[in-house]
VEXDREN-2710 file (C-alpha; in Angstrom, 1 decimal):
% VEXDREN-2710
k/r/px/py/pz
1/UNK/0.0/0.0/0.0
2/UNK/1.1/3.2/-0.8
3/UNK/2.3/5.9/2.0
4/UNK/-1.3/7.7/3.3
5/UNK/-0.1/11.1/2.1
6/UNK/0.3/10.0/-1.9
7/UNK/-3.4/10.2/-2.1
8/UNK/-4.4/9.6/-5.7
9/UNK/-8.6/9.3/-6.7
10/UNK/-8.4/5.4/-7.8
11/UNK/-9.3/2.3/-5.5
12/UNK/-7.2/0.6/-3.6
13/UNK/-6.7/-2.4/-1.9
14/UNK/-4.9/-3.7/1.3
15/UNK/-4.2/-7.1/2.8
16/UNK/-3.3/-8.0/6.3
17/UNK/0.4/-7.3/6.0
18/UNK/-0.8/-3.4/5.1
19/UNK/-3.2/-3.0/8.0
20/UNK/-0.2/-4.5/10.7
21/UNK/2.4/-1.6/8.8
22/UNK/0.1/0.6/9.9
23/UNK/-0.2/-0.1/13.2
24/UNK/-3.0/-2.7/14.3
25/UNK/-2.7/-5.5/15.8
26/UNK/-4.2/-9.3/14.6
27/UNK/-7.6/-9.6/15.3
28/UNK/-10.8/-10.9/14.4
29/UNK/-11.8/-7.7/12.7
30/UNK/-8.9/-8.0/10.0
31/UNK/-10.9/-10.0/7.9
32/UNK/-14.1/-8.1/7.4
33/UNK/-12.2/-5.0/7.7
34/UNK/-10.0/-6.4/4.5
35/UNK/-13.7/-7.5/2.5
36/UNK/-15.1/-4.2/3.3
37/UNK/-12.2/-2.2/1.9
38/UNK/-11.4/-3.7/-0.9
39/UNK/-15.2/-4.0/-2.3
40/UNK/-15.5/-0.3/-2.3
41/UNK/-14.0/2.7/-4.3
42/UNK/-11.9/3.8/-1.7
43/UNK/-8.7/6.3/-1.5
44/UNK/-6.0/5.8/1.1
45/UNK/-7.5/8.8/2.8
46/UNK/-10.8/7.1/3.0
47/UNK/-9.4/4.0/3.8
48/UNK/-7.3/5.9/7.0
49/UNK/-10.8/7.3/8.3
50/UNK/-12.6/3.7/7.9
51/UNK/-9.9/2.0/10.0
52/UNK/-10.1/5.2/12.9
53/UNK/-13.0/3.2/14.5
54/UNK/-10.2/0.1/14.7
55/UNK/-7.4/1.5/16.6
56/UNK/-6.6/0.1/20.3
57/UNK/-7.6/2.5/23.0
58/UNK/-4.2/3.1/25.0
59/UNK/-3.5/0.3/27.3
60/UNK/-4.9/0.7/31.4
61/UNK/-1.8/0.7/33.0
62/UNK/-2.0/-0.7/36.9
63/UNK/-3.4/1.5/39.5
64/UNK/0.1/4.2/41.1
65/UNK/-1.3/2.9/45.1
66/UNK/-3.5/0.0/45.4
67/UNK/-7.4/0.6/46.1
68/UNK/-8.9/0.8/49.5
69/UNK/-9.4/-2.4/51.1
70/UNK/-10.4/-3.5/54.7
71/UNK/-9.1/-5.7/56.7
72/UNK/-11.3/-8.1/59.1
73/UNK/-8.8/-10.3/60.1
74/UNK/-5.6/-10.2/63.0
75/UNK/-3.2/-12.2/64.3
76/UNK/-3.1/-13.8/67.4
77/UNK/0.1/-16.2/67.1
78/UNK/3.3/-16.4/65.3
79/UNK/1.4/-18.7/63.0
80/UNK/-1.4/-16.4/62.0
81/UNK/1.2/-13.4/61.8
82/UNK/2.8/-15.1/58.9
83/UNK/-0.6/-16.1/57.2
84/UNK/-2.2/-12.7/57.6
85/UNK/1.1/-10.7/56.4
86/UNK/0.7/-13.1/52.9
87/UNK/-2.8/-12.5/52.7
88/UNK/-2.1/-8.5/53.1
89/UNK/0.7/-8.6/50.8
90/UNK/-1.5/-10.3/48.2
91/UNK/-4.0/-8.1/48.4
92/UNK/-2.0/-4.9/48.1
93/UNK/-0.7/-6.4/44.8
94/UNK/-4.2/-7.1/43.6
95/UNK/-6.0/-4.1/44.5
96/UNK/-3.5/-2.2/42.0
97/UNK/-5.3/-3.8/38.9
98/UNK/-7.0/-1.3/37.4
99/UNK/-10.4/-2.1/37.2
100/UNK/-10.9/-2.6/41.2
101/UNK/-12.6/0.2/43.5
102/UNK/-13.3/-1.8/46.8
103/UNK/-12.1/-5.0/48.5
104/UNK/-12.3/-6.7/52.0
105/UNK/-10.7/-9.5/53.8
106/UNK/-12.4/-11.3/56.4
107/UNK/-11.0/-13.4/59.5
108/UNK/-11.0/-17.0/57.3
109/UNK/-8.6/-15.6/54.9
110/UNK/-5.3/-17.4/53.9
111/UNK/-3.3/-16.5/50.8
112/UNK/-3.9/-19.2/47.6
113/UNK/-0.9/-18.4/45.7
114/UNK/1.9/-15.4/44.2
115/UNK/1.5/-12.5/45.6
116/UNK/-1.7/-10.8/43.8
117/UNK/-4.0/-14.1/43.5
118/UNK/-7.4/-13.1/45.3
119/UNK/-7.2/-15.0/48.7
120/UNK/-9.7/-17.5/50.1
121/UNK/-11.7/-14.9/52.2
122/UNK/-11.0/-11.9/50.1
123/UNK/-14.0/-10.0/48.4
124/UNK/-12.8/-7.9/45.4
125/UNK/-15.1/-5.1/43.8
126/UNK/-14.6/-4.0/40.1
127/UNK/-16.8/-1.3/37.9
128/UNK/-18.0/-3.2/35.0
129/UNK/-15.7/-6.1/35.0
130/UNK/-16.0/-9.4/35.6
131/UNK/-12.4/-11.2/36.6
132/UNK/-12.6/-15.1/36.0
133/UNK/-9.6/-15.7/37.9
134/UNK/-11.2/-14.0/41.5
135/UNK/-14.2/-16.7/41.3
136/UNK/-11.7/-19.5/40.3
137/UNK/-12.6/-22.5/39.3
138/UNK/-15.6/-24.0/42.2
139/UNK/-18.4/-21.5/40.8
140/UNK/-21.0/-21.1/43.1
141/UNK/-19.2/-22.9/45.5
142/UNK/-22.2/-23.2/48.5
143/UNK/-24.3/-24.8/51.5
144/UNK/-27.6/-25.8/51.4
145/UNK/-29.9/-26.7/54.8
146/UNK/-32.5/-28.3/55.2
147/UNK/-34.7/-29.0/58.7
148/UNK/-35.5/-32.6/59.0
149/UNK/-37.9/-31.8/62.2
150/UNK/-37.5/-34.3/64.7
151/UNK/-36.0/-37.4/62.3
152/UNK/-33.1/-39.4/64.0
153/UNK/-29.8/-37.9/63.0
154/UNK/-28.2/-41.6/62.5
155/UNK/-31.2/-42.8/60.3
156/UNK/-30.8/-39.2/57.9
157/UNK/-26.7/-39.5/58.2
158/UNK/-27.5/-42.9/56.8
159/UNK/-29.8/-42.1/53.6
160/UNK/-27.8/-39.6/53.0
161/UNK/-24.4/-41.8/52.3
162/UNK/-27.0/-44.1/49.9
163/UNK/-27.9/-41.7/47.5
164/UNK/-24.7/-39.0/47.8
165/UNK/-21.5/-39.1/45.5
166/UNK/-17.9/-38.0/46.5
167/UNK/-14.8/-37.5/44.5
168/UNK/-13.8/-38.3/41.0
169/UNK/-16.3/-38.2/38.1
170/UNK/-19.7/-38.0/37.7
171/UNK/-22.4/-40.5/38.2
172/UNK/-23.2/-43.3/35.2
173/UNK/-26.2/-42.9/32.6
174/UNK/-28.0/-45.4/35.2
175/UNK/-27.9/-43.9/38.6
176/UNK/-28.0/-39.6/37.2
177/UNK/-30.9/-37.5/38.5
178/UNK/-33.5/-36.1/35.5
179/UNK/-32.1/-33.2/34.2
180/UNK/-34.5/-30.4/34.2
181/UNK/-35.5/-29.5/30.5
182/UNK/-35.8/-26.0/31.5
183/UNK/-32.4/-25.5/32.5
184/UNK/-30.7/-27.5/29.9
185/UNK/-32.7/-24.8/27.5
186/UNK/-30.5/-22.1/29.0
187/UNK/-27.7/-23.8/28.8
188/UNK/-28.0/-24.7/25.5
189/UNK/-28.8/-20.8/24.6
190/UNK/-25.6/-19.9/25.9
191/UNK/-22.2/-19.3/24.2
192/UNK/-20.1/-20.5/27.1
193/UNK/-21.6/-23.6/27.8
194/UNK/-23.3/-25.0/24.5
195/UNK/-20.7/-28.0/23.9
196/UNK/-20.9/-31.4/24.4
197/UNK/-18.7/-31.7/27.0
198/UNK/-20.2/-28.9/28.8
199/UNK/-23.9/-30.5/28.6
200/UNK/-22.3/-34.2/29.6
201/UNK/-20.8/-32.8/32.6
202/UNK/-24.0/-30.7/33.6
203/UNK/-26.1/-34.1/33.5
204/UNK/-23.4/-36.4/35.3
205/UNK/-22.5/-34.4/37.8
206/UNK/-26.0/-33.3/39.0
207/UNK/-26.1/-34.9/42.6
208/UNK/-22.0/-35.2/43.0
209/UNK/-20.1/-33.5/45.4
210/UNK/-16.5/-33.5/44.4
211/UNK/-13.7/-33.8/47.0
212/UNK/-10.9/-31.4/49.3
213/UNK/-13.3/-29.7/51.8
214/UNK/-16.6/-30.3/50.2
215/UNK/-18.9/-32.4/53.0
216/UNK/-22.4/-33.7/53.9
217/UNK/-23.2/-32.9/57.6
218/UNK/-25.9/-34.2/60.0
219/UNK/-26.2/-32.1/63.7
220/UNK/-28.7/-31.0/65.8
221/UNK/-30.2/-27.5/66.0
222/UNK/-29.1/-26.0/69.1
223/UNK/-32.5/-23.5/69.1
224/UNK/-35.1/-26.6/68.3
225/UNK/-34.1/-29.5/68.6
226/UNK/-34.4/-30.5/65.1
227/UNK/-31.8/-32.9/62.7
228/UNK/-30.7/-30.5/60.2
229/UNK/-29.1/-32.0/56.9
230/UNK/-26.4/-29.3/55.5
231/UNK/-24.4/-29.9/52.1
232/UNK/-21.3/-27.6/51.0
233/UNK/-19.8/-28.1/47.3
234/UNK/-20.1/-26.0/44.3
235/UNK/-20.2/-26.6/40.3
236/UNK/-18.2/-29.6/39.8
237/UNK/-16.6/-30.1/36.0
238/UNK/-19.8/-27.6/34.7
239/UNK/-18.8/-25.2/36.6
240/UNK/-14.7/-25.8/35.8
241/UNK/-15.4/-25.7/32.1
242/UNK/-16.8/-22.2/31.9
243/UNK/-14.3/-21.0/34.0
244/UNK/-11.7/-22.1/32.0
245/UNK/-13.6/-20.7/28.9
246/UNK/-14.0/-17.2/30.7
247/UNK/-10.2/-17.1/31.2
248/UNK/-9.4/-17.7/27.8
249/UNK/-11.7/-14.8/26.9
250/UNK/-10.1/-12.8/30.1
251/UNK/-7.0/-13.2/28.5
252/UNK/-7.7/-12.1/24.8
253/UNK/-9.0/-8.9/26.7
254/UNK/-6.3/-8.4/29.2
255/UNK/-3.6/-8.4/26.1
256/UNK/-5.5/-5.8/24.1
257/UNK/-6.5/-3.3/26.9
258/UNK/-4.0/-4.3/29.7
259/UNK/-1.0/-6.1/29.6
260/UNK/0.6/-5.2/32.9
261/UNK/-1.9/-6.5/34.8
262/UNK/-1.3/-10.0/36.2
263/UNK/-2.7/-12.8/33.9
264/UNK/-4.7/-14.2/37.2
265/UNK/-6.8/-11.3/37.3
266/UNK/-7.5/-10.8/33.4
267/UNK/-11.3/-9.2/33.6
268/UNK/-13.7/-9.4/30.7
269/UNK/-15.4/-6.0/30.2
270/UNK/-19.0/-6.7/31.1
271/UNK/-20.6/-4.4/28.5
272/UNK/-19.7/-6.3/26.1
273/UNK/-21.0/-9.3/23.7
274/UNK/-18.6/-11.8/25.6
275/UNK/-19.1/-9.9/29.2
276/UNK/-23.1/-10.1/29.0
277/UNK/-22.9/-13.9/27.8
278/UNK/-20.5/-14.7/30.3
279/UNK/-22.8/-13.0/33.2
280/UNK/-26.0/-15.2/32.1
281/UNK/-23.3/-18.4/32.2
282/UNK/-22.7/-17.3/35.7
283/UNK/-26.3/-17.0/36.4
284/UNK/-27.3/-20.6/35.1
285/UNK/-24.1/-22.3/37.0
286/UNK/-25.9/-20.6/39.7
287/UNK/-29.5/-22.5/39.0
288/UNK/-27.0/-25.7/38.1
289/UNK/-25.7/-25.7/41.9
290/UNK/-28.7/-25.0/43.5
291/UNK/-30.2/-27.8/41.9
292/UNK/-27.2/-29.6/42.7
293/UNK/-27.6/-29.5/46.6
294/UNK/-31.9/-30.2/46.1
295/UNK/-31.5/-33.1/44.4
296/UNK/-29.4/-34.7/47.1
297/UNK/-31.5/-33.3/49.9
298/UNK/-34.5/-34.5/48.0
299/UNK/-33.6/-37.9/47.7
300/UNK/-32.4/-38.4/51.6
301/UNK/-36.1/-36.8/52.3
302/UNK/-37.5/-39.6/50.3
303/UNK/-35.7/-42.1/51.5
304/UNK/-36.4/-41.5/55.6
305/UNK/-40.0/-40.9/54.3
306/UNK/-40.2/-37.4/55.5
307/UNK/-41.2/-33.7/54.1
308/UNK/-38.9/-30.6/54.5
309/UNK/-40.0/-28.6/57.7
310/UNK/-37.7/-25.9/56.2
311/UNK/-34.8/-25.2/53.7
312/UNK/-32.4/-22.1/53.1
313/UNK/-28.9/-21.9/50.9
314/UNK/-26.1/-19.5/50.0
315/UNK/-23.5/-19.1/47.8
316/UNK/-19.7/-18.2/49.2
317/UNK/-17.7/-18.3/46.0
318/UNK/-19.4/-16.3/43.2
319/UNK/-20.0/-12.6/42.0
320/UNK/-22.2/-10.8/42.7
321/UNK/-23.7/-7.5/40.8
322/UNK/-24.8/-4.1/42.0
323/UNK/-25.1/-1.9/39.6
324/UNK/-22.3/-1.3/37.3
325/UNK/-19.7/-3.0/40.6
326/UNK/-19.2/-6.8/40.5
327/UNK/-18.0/-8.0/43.7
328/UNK/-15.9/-11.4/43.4
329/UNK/-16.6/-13.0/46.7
330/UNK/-13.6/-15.8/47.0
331/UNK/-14.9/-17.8/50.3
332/UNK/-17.1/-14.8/51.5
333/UNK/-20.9/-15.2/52.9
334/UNK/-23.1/-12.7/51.4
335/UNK/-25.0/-11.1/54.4
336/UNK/-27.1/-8.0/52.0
337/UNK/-30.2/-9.6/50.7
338/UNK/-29.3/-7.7/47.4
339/UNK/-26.9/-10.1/46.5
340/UNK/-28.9/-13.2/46.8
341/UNK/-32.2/-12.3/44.5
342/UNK/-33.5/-16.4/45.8
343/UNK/-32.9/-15.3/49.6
344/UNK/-34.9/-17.4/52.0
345/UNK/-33.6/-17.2/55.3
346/UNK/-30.4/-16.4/57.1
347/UNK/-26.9/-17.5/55.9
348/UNK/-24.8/-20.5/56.7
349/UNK/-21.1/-20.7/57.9
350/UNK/-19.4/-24.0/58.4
351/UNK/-16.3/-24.2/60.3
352/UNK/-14.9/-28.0/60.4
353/UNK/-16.3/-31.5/61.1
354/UNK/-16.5/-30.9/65.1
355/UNK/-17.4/-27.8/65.3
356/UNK/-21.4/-26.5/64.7
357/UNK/-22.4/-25.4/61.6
358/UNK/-23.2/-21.1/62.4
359/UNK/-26.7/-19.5/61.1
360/UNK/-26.3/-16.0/61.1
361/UNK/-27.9/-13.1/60.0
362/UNK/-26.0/-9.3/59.6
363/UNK/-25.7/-5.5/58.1
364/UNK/-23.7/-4.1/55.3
365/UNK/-21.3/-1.9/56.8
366/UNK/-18.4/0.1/54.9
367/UNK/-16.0/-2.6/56.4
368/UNK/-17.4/-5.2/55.6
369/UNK/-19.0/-4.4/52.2
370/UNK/-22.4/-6.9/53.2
371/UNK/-19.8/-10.0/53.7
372/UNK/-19.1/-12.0/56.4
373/UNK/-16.6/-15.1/56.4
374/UNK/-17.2/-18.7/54.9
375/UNK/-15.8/-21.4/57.4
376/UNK/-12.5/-21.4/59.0
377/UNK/-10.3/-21.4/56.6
378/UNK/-5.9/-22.3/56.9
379/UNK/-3.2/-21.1/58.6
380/UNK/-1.1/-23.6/56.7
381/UNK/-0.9/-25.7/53.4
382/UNK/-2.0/-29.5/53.4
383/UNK/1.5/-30.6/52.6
384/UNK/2.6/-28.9/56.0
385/UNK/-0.5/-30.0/58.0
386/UNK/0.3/-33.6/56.8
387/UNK/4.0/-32.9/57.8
388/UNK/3.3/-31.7/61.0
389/UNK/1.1/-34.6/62.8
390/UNK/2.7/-37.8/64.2
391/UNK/1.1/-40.9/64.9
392/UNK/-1.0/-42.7/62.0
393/UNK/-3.9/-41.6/60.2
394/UNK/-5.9/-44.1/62.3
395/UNK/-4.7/-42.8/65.7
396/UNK/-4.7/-39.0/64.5
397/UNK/-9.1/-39.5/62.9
398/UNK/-10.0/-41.4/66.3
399/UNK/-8.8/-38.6/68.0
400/UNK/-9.7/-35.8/66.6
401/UNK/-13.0/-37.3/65.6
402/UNK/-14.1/-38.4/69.1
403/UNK/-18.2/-39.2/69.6
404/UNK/-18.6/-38.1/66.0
405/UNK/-19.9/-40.1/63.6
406/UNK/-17.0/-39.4/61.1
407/UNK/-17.1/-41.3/57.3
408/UNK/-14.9/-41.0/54.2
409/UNK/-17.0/-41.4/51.4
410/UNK/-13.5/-43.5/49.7
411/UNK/-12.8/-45.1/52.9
412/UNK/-9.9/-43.9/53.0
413/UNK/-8.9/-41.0/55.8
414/UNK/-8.0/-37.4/54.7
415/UNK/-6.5/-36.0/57.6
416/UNK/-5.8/-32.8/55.5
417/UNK/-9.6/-32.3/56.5
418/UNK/-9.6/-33.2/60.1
419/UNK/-10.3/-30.0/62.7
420/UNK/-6.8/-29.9/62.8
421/UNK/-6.2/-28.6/59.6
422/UNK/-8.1/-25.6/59.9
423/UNK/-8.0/-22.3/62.0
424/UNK/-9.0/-22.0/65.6
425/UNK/-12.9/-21.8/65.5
426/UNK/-13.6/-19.7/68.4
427/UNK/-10.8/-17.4/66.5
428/UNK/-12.8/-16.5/63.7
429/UNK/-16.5/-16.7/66.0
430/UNK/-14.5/-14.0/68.1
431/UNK/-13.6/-12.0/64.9
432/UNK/-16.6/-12.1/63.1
433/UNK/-18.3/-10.4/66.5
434/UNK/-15.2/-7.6/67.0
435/UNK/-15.9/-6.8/63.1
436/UNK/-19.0/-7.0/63.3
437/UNK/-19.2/-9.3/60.5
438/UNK/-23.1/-11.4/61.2
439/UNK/-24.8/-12.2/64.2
440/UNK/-24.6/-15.8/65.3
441/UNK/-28.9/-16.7/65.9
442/UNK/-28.5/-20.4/65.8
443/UNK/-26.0/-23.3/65.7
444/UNK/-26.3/-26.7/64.1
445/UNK/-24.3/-28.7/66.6
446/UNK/-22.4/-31.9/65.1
447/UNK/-23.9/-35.5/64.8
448/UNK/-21.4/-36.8/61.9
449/UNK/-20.5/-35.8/58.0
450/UNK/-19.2/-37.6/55.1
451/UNK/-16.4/-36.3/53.1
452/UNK/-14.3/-37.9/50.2
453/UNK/-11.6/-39.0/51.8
454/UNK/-8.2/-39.8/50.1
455/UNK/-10.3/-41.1/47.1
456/UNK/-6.8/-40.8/44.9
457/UNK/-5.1/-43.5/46.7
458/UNK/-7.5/-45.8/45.2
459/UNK/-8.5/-43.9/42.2
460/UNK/-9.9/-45.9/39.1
461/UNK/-6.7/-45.5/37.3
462/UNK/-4.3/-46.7/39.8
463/UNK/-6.6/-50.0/40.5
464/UNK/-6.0/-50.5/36.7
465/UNK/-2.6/-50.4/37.0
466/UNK/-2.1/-52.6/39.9
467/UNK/-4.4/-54.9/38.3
468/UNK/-2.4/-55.2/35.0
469/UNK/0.7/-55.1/37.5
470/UNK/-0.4/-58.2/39.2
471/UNK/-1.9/-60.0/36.2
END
């Protein structure tokens, strides 16, 4: 092509090498930008006006100080010095990405990688943006409760282990739940989850509950008396899958409009074609979930023979829209009803196996941003729990398990989830009331839970390999 100021009055014609001397970058417009061109009588001056509409706005550099932030969390050992320093440090690396106005971390937090990673606990705001990478990959992540009335916790703890499902997979074509037609509707009018593999995993997952901390627990409500059923897991592989879709899209966006910020926290501009499709994904992944914890309530209901006396769920890992802000709640309970459109009744916060499930209500107050915590949460990693605890896994679960009625869904112990592993309860009870982040109004006090369990050590493919091994 010929240099723009040699304007002569004849047509001319350009190819993709002509439009990257000029300036642009690769992109999907290239193409129809090249057809339109060339099928009209334009001169280079024309042609130079046509492409003003393609040029890259200038690139959002990181914010000069990071944006405000509270913190509802502080240490009361050495150990929890060191945690809450990396959880600090974290967020004062990701509140300097530029499309953040608001953040909080609440007394559960612990760091979840490199500095700048959102932490378990953290709640991020951004103006419309939604960052992939701050809901991670457990969308929707949750507990559900249901009041059993006056049923025998043993007999519901029982029905429940018949018709639940931990750790790898999904369920076979023979033992899946009916998929509601309404729901697979959406999903199939959706440009993030209409694939195969996205629909297979939405109907074999249905009922599942996954493995690490997810659980199925059976207490006793301190206020009535009443066996209260309580599931926590999120999205399982349907969930995954758009989240690995959204930060592929994150990514195109972050290149383009942002490179300095950190590839973990890549947003996708909400007002736009991929932003509002990947907003109504969220949105269905929500309805999946929800539907996820029913179906597994529903079916231990049928089996004791009983009907719900009462039911009431939240999410703790998901964002959440006001307005133009997006708040990215990593393992943070939504107390403001605006957040939860479905709300029912008051909010749940586990903290581990032995310790009561919390039900809490609260206010939205400028520290707190209408959060409150989601369990306990770690002062260490699993590799350095497992390091730290002599004796064997036997010993260390009848201990630490005592008068519970404890079961590993793999039989196999995980003592990565034992009470152990997770921060001082009464620590973070005493926080959330100094922060004023909820207001305990009831406790489901522990009967016994199911968890995974160390479902790897005798995962499908390692009993294949042992078998052909042996054979």
């Amino acid at each position: 092509m010929k240099k723009q100021n040699n304007l002569k009055q004849k047509k001319v014609e350009i190819t993709g090498k002509d439009l990257i001397e000029m300036g642009f970058k690769p992109g999907r417009w290239f193409s129809k930008a090249i057809e339109y061109v060339n099928s009209n009588e334009f001169t280079n001056q024309e042609i130079v006006e046509y492409l003003e509409q393609f040029k890259p706005a200038p690139e959002i550099p990181l914010l000069e100080e990071p944006a405000n932030f509270s913190i509802n969390i502080k240490a009361e050992n050495e150990l929890e010095e060191t945690n809450v320093n990396a959880v600090v440090n974290s967020m004062e690396v990701l509140m300097k990405t530029p499309t953040l106005v608001n953040g909080a971390v609440m007394p559960d937090a612990c760091p979840t990688g490199p500095a700048g990673n959102i932490p378990v606990g953290g709640v991020a705001v951004a103006k419309n943006a939604i960052h992939p990478g701050m809901h991670s990959a457990d969308i929707c992540c949750s507990v559900m409760l249901t009041d059993f009335g006056k049923a025998n916790p043993k007999e519901v703890l029982d029905a429940a282990h018949s018709v639940t499902h931990f750790g790898f997979g999904g369920r076979t074509r023979e033992e899946q739940f009916r998929f509601p037609s309404d729901l697979l509707e959406e999903i199939e009018n959706n440009s993030f989850l209409n694939s195969q593999k996205s629909i297979a995993a939405a109907r074999s997952h249905l009922g599942t509950q996954g493995d690490g901390n997810h659980f199925l627990f059976v207490g006793i409500s301190k206020k009535t008396g009443n066996t209260m059923l309580v599931t926590h897991h999120g999205s399982r592989g349907f969930g995954a899958g758009l989240y690995k879709e959204g930060m592929k899209v994150a990514e195109r966006f972050r290149k383009e409009l942002s490179p300095q910020t950190l590839k973990q926290n890549a947003w996708i501009p909400f007002e736009t074609q991929e932003g509002l499709a990947y907003w109504e994904a969220l949105q269905i992944i929500r309805k999946w979930t929800k539907k996820n914890h029913e179906v597994l309530h529903d079916a231990t209901l049928e089996k004791v023979g009983i009907e719900k006396e009462n039911r009431f769920w939240n999410e703790h890992n998901f964002v959440f829209k006001d307005g133009d802000l997006f708040y990215h709640a990593k393992g943070a309970t939504p107390l403001d009803p605006k957040f939860m459109p479905d709300i029912t009744g008051p909010r749940l916060i586990p903290l581990n196996m032995s310790e009561p499930v919390l039900i809490v209500e609260g206010k939205t107050t400028d520290s707190n941003l209408g959060f409150a915590p989601h369990g306990a949460g770690r002062n260490v990693s699993r590799t350095q729990h497992r390091k730290s605890k002599t004796g064997t896994f036997e010993e260390i679960f009848a201990e630490e398990t005592k008068g519970l009625d404890v079961r590993f869904f793999s039989n196999e112990i995980d003592i990565t989830e034992l009470p152990s592993a997770y921060k001082n309860a009464e620590t973070v009870r005493n926080q959330m009331e100094e922060f004023s982040l909820g207001e305990v109004i009831d406790k489901v006090m522990p009967y016994g839970c199911i968890m995974a369990g160390d479902w790897q050590k005798n995962a499908p493919w390692k009993r294949r390999k042992r078998s052909k091994e042996n054979s």
